[in-house]
C-alpha positions in Angstrom: -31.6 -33.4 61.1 -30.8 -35.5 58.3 -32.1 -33.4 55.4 -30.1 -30.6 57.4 -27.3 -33.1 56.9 -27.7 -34.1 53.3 -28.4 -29.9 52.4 -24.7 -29.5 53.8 -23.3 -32.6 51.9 -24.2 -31.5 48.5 -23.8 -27.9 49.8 -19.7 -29.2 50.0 -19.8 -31.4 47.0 -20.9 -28.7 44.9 -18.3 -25.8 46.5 -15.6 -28.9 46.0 -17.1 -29.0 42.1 -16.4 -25.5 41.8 -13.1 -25.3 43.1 -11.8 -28.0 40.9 -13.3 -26.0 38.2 -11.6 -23.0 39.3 -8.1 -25.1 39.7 -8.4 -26.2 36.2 -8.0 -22.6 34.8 -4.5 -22.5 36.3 -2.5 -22.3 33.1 -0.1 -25.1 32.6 0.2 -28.3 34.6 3.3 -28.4 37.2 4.7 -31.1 39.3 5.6 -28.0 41.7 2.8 -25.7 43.6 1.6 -22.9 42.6 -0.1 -20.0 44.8 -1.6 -17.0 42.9 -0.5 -13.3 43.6 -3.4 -11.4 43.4 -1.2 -7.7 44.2 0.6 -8.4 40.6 -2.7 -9.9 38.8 -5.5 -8.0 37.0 -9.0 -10.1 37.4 -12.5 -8.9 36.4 -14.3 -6.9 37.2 -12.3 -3.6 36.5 -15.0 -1.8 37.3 -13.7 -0.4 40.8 -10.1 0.0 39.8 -9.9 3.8 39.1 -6.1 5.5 37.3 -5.3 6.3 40.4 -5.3 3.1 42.1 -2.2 2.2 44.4 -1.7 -1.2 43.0 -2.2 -0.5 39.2 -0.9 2.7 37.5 -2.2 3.7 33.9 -1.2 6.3 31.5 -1.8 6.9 27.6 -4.8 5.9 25.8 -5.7 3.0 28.4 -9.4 2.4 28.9 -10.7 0.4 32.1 -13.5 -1.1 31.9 -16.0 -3.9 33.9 -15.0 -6.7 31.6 -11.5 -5.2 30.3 -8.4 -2.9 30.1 -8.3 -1.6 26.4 -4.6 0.0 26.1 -5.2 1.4 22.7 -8.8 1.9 20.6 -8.8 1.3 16.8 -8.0 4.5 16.1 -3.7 6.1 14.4 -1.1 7.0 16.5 -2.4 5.5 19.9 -0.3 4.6 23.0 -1.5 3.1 26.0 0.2 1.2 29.3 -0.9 -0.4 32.8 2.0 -1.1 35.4 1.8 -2.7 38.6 3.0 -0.5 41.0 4.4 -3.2 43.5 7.6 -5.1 42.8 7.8 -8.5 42.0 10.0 -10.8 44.5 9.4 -14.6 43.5 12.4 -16.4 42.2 9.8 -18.5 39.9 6.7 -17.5 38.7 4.3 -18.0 35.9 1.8 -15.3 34.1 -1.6 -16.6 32.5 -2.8 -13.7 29.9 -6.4 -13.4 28.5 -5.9 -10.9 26.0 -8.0 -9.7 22.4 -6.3 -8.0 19.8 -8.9 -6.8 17.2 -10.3 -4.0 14.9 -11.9 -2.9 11.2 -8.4 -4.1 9.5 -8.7 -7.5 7.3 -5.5 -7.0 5.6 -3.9 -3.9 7.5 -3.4 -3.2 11.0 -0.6 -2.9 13.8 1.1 -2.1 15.6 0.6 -4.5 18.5 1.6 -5.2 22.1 4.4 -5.8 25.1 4.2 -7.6 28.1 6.9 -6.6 30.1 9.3 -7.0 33.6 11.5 -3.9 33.9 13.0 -2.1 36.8 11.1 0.9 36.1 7.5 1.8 35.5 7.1 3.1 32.1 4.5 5.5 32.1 5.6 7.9 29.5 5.2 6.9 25.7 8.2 5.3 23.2 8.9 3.8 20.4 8.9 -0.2 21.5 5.4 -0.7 21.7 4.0 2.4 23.5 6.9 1.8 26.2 10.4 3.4 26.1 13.4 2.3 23.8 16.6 1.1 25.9 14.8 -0.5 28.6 16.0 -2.7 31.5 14.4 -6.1 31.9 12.5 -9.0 29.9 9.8 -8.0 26.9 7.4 -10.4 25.4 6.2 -8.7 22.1 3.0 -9.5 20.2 3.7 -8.1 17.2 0.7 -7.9 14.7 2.5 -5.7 11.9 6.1 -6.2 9.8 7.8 -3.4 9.8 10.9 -5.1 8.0 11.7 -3.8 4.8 14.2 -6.9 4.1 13.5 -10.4 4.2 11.8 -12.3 7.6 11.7 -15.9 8.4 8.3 -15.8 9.7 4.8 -14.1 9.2 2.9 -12.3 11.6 1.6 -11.5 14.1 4.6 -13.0 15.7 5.5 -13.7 19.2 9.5 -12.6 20.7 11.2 -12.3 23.8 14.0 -9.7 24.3 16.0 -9.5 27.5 18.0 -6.1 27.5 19.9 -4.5 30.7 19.1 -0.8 29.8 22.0 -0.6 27.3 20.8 -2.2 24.0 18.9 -0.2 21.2 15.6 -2.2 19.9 14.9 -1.4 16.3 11.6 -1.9 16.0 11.7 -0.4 12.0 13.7 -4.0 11.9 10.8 -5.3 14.3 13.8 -6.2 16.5 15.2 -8.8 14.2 19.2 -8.8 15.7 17.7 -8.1 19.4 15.4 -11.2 20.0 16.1 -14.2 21.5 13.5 -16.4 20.3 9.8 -16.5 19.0 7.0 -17.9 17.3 4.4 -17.0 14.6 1.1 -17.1 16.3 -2.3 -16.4 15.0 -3.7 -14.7 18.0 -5.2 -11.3 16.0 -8.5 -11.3 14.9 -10.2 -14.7 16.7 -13.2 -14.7 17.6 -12.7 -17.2 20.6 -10.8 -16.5 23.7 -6.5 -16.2 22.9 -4.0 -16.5 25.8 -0.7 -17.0 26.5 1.6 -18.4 29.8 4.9 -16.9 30.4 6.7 -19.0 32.4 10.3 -17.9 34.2 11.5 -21.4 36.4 15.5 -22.3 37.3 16.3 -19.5 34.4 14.3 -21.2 32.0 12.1 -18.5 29.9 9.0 -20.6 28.5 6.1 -19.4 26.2 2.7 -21.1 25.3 -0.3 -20.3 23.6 -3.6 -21.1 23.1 -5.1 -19.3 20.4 -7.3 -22.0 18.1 -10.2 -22.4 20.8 -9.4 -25.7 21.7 -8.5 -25.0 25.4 -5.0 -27.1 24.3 -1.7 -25.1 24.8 0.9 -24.9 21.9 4.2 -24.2 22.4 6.1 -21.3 21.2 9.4 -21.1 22.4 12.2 -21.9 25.6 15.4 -20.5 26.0 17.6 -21.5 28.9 20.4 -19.0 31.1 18.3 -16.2 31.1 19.1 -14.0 34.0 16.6 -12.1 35.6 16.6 -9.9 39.1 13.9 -10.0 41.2 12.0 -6.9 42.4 11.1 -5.7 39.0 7.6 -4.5 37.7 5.0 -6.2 35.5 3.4 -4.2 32.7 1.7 -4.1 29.5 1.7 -1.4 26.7 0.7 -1.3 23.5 0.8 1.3 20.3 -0.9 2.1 16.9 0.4 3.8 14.0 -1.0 4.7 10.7 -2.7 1.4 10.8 -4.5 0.7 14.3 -6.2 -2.2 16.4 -7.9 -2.5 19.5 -5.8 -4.2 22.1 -7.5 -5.3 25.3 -6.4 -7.4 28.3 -8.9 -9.2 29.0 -7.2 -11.0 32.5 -3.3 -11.4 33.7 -3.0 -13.8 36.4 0.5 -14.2 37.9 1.5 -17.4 40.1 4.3 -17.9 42.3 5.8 -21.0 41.9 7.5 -23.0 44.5 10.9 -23.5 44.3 13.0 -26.6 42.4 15.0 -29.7 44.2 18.5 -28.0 45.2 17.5 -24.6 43.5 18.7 -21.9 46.3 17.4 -18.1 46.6 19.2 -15.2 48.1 16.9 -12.0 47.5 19.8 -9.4 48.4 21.9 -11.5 45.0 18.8 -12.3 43.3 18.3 -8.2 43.6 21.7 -7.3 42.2 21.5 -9.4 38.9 22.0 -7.7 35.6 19.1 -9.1 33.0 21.0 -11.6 30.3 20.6 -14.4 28.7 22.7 -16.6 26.5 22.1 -19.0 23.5 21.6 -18.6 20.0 18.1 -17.1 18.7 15.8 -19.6 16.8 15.9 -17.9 13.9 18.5 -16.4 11.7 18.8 -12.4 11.9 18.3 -11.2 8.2 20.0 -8.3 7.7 17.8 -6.2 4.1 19.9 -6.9 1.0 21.2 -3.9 -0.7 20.9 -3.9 -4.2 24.3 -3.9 -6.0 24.8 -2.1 -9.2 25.8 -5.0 -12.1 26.2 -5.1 -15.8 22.1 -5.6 -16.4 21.3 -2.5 -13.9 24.3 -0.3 -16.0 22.6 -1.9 -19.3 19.1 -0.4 -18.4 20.5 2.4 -17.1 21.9 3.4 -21.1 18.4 1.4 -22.1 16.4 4.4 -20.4 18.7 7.1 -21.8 18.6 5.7 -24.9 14.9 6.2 -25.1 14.8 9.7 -23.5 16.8 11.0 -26.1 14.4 9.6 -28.9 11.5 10.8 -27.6 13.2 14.0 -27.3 14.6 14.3 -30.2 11.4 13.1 -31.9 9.4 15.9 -29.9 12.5 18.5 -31.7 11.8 16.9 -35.0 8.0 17.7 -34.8 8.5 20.8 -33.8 10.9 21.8 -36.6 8.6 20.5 -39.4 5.4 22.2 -37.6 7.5 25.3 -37.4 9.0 25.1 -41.2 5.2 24.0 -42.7 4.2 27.4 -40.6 6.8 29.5 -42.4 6.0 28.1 -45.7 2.1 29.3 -45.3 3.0 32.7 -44.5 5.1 32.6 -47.3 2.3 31.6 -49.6 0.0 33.7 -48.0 2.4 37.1 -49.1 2.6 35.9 -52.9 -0.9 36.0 -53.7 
């Protein structure tokens, strides 16, 4: 009886070890609770989860398998996305993402990847990141290539949030310089360790962290305030090669309900009828590309390079005269003897 006993105490000691383990892989430390949605989360194995599954819809180049979901292979002009097919209805939530973004490129790759909240699911391919242009909701681009031709403010890869309301144009040739709200420069491509990120949306308060050195310490990246977002929109992920290419995999996307703030209130038929915004100025400047302007020293190498044509072809004449004359003169002496 008392071995019995002492074979159940350690049995609970060591279940009570493993769920404090478990606890501390929640992503970022709240004073609020937090309770995981496991109908908006995508946790490994993968092996079961099929293209046709009811809960997850995928479309493109999207690969499942046991350990990942790759959305696009190293390969040119690859699009793939995954959408959860059931709407999201917390006020306050959180996403942790386990994600790899990797391939042959030391110097050259791209394009990169979205996470998204949208009314819609986008299932056919575009040009923001293998999702459609003009779309309605919150983005979270992991950008890996600058498409800019002007000058940026930040290297890559680089991490932005856009909030549009299905209006808006992103110009990702400008890699949405005059659309974002805020972001980061993060190097997440190309680890060898595991890279992740927390999205958090609390009290319209967007917040991103990362932690993409390997030393299980979050870093963070950005916050804007007054961002307005509905609820019953989707979660999904794209992401879209070029004529450079990387392999983008998701390796795990947790998403946690969080519990509501002192005095914050929630009405789901308003909270349904909101228009995404948000307010504020963006972190960093918008640089619009400089055009060149045509001054004196551009008009003074402009007549510079005419100047020079014109000898050279008037040296090329020249030669050709005296060639031509020293021709005729050896005909001539030819004929008189």
């Amino acid at each position: 009886y008392y071995i019995t006993n002492n074979l159940r105490m350690k049995a609970v000691v060591i279940l009570f070890l493993a769920l404090s383990v478990m606890y501390c892989k929640t992503p970022l430390p709240m004073e609020k609770k937090v309770y995981i949605r496991r109908e908006h989360s995508l946790i490994k194995p993968y092996s079961s989860m099929s293209m046709d599954t009811p809960i997850w819809d995928y479309s493109g180049s999207t690969i499942v398998s046991n350990n990942e979901i790759r959305l696009t292979p190293d390969h040119q002009s690859k699009a793939g996305r995954v959408w959860n097919a059931i709407p999201l209805m917390s006020r306050n939530w959180e996403i942790l993402l386990e994600f790899k973004v990797h391939g042959q490129g030391r110097t050259l790759y791209g394009d990169g990847f979205a996470l998204w909240y949208s009314n819609e699911k986008q299932l056919m391919a575009g040009p923001v990141f293998g999702a459609k242009n003009k779309f309605n909701g919150l983005g979270i681009f992991f950008d890996t290539y600058s498409n800019h031709n002007g000058e940026h403010s930040h290297g890559h890869p680089y991490i932005s949030a856009v909030v549009h309301n299905g209006t808006q144009h992103y110009d990702h040739d400008s890699d949405g310089t005059h659309n974002e709200l805020a972001g980061c420069q993060s190097s997440f491509r190309g680890q060898k360790h595991d890279t992740f990120a927390s999205i958090k949306y609390i009290n319209n308060i967007l917040t991103v962290h990362t932690d993409v050195r390997g030393k299980s310490k979050w870093t963070k990246c950005f916050e804007v305030k007054n961002v307005v977002l509905p609820v019953g929109y989707h979660i999904g992920l794209s992401a879209s090669t070029g004529d450079l290419a990387d392999n983008h995999d998701v390796k795990m996307l947790k998403l946690y309900e969080v519990d509501l703030l002192p005095g914050q209130t929630f009405d789901v038929e308003e909270a349904l009828k909101l228009v995404p915004s948000a307010e504020g100025e963006p972190d960093r400047p918008h640089v619009h590309p400089k055009k060149k302007e045509k001054g004196s020293s551009s008009i003074l190498w402009t007549i510079f390079y005419i100047f020079i044509t014109l000898v050279i072809v008037l040296s090329v004449i020249g030669i050709g005269i005296v060639v031509w004359q020293k021709k005729q003169e050896d005909r001539r002496r030819k004929r008189f003897y």
